[in-house]
C-alpha positions in Angstrom: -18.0 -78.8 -12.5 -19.5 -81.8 -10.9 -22.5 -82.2 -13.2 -23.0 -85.3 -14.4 -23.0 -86.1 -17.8 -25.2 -87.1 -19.9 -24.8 -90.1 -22.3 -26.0 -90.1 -25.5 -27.7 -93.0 -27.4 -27.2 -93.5 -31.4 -28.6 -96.4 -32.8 -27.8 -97.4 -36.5 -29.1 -99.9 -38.1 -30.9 -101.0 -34.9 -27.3 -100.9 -33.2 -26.6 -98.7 -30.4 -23.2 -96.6 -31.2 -23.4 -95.5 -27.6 -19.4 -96.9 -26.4 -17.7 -96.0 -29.4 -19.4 -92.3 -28.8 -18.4 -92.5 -25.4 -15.5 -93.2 -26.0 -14.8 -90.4 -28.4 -16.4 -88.2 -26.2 -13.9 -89.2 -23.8 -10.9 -88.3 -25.5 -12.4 -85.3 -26.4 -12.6 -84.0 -23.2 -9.3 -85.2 -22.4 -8.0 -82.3 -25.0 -10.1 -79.5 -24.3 -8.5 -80.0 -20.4 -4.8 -79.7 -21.8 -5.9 -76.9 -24.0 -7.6 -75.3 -20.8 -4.6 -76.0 -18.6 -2.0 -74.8 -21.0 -4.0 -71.3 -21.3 -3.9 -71.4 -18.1 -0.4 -71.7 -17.6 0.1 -69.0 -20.0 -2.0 -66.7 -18.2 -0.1 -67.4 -15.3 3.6 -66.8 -17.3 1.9 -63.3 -18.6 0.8 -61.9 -15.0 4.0 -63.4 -13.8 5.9 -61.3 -16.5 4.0 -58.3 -16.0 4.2 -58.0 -12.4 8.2 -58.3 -12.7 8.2 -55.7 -15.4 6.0 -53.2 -12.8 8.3 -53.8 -10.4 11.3 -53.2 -12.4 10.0 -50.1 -14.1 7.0 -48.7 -12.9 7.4 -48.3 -9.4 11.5 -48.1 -9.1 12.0 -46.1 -12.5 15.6 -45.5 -13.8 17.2 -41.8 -12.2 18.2 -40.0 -15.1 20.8 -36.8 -14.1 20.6 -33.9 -16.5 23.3 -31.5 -16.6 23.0 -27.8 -16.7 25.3 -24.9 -17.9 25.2 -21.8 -16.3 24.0 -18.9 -18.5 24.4 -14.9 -17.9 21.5 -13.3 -18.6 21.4 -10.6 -20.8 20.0 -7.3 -19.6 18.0 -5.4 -21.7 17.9 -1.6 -21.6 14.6 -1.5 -20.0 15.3 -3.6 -17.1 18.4 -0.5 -16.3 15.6 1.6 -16.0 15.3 1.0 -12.5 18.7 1.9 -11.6 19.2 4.9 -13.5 15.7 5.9 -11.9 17.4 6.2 -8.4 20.2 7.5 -9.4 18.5 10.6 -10.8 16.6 10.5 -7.7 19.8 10.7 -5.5 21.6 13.4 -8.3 18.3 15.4 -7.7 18.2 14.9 -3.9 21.6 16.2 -3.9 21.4 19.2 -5.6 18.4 20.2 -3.6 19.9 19.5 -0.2 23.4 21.3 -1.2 21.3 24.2 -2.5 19.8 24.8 1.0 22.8 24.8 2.6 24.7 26.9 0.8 21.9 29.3 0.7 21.7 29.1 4.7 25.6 29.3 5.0 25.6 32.3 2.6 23.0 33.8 5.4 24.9 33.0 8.2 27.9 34.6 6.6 26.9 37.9 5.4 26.4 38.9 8.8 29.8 38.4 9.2 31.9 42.0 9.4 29.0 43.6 10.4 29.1 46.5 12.8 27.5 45.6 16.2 25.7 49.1 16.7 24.4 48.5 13.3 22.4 45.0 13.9 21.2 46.3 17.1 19.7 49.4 14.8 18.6 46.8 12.3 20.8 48.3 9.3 24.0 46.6 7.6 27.0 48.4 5.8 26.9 48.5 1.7 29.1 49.8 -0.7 29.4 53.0 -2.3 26.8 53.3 -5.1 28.3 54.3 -8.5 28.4 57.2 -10.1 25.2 56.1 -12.4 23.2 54.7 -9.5 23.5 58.4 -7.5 22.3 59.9 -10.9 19.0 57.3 -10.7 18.4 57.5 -7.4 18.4 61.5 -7.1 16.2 61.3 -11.3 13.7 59.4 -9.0 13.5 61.6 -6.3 13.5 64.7 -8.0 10.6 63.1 -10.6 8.8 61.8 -7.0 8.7 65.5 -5.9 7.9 67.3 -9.2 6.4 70.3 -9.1 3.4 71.3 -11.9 4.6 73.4 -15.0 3.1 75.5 -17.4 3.9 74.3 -21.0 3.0 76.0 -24.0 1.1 75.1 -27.0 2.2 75.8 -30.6 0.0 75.7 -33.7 2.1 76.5 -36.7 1.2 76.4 -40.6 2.7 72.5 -42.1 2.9 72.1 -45.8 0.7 68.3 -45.8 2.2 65.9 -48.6 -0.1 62.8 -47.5 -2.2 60.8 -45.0 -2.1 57.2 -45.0 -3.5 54.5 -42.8 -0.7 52.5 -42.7 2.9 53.2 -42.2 3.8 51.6 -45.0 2.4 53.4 -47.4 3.6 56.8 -46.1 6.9 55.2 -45.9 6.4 54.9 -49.5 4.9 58.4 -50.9 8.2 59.8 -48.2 10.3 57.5 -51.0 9.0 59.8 -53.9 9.4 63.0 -52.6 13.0 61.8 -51.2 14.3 61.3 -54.8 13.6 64.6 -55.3 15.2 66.3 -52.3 12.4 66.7 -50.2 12.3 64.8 -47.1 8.9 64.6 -45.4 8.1 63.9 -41.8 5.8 60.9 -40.8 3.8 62.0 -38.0 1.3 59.6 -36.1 -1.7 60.2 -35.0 -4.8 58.8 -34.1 -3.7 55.7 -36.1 -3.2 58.3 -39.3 0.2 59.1 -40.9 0.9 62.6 -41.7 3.8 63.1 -44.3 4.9 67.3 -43.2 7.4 68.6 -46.0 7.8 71.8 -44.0 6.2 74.3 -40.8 6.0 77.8 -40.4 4.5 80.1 -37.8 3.1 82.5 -40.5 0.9 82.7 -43.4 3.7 84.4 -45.4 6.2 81.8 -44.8 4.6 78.9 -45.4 3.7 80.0 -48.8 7.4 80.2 -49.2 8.5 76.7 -48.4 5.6 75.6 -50.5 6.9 77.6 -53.0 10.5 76.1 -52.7 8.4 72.7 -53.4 7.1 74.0 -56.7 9.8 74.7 -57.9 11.2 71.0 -57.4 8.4 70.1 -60.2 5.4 69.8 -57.3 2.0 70.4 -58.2 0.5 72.6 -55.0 -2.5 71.5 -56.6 -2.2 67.8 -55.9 0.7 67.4 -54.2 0.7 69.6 -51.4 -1.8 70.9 -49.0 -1.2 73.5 -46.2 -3.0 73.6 -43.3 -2.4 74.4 -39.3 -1.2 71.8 -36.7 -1.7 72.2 -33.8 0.0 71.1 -30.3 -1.7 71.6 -27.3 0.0 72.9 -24.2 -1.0 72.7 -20.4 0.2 72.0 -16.8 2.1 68.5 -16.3 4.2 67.4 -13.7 7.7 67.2 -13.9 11.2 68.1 -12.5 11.4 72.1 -12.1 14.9 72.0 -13.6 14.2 69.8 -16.4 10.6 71.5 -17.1 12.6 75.2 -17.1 15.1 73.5 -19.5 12.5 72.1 -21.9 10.7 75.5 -22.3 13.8 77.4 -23.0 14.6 75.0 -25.6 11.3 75.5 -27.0 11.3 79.2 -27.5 14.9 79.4 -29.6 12.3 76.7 -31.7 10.2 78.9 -32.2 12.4 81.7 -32.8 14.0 79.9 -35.3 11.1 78.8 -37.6 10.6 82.1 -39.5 14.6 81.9 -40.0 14.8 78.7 -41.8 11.5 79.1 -43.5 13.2 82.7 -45.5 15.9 82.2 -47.6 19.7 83.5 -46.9 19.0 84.1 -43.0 21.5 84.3 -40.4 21.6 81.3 -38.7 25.0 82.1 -36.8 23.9 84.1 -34.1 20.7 81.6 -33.0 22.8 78.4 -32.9 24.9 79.5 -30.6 21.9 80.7 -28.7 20.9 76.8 -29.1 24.1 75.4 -28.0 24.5 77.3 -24.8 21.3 76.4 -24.0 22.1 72.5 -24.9 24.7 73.1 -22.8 22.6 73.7 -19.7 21.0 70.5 -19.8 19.9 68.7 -16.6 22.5 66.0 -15.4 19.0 63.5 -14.8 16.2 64.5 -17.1 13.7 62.0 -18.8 14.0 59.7 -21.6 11.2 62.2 -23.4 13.1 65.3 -23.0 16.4 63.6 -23.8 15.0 62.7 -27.1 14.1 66.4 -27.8 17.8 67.7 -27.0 19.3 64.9 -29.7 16.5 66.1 -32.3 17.4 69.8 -31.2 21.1 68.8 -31.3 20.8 67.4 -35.0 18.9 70.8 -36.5 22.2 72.1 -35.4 24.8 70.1 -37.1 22.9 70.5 -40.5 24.5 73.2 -42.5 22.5 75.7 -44.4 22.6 74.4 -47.5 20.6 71.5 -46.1 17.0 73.0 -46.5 14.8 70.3 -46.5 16.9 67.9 -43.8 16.4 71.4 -41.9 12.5 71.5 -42.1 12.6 67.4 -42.0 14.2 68.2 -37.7 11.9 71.1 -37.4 8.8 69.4 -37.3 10.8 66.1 -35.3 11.2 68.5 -32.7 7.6 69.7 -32.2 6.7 66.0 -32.9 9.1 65.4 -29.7 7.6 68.1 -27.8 4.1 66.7 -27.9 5.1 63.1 -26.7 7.0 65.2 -23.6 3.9 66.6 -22.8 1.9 63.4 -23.3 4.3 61.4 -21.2 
């Protein structure tokens, strides 16, 4: 700032202006130094402002206290989960753990009573069986120690109605000849289904139950067919009383066929042959040989006018007989 200044020369008019300019210049100067100091002072007033307003504010700012309510939250049905988790756990944990001990106090007690001679011999005391469980117990002995038995075979003359694959559609030709009195057996075999309107032993005989069907409006042409059936016999293993029993039962069979098969017989004197033999049965035989007493027993509540329900039982009971001997 301490340059020196350089005065300038006008001339006009061959006069030099040089004071009057200097003296302007002067003044000029004089103005441009108050405008400088008065920005100045400004400057200063600004910083001077500013720096109170960063101390005020900036650095120290106002504390500001919020307040808060308290709220309960709410708890969803998957945030139980947890909870209900261990209780199952400790439900489960308890069942398991009483289970155990009341299954080891159950063994600790049911030695209780018991005679001392008898744990030392490694037995316990039980109750009487029953009545039924004697009857098992000495069916499965005596079937244990079954001796061999010779059965017969039968092969009788059968008046054949039908064959059929199925079982229903026997069922329904057996429909047909029912309506008209008849009432055919269905006998399976082999996955066939015989329909057997009536047996025999003889030639003579069978001829006469297939006449008997004739004259019901059947054409022996097409509606019957006789032919023989046979049921093979052998040696099985069985009870000896119950085998004895079966082939008794078996022969009054057979001695009644040619009875029922001829019209107007006695029947008088063989069922009471039957029912003293029924009589005899076994206390423990087989389900397969009690099923041939019932179908034996039924042939003898029929009464004679009952023909057909007679031949119907007839050929049951040889049916019967063959699943005893294939048991």
């Amino acid at each position: 700032m301490d340059k020196k200044q350089n005065h300038i020369s006008i001339r006009i008019n061959g006069k030099e202006k040089e004071d009057q300019d200097q003296e302007h210049l002067s003044s000029v100067d004089e103005n441009v130094k108050e405008e400088m100091a008065a920005a100045l002072d400004k400057t200063s007033e600004t910083d001077s402002f500013n720096e109170g307003q960063k101390t005020a504010y900036d650095f120290e700012p106002p504390k500001i206290e919020v307040l808060k309510r308290n709220y309960k939250g709410k708890k969803s049905v998957f945030s139980m989960i947890p909870s209900v988790k261990r209780l199952l756990i400790a439900g489960a944990s308890a069942i398991v753990v009483g289970s155990l001990l009341g299954f080891i106090m159950l063994r600790v007690l049911s030695g209780v009573g018991v005679d001392e001679n008898e744990e030392a011999g490694g037995t316990q005391n039980t109750d009487n069986p029953s009545a039924e469980e004697t009857s098992a117990a000495a069916n499965d002995a005596e079937t244990s120690q079954g001796t061999v038995v010779q059965f017969n075979g039968y092969e009788p003359q059968v008046v054949q109605v039908g064959v059929y694959s199925t079982q229903a559609k026997a069922e329904e030709r057996q429909t047909i000849f029912k309506e008209s009195g008849v009432h055919p057996y269905i006998w399976q075999r082999e996955d066939q289904y015989y329909l057997f309107a009536g047996v025999a032993m003889t030639d003579d005989d069978i001829k006469n139950v297939e006449a008997s069907m004739d004259s019901l409006g059947f054409d022996p042409e097409k509606d019957t067919y006789v032919k023989a059936w046979n049921v093979a016999g052998g040696e099985h293993e069985t009870a000896e009383a119950e085998g004895a029993w079966v082939k008794e039962g078996m022969g009054y069979w057979e001695e009644a066929l040619p009875l029922f098969s001829q019209p107007d017989s006695n029947l008088s004197e063989l069922k009471t042959k039957m029912e003293q033999w029924y009589q005899k049965k076994p206390e423990s035989i087989s389900k397969e040989a009690e099923a041939l007493s019932v179908s034996i027993q039924s042939l003898l509540n029929l009464s004679q006018d009952e023909k057909w329900q007679q031949q119907h039982q007839l050929i049951r009971i040889l049916h019967d007989y063959e699943k005893y001997l294939n048991k």
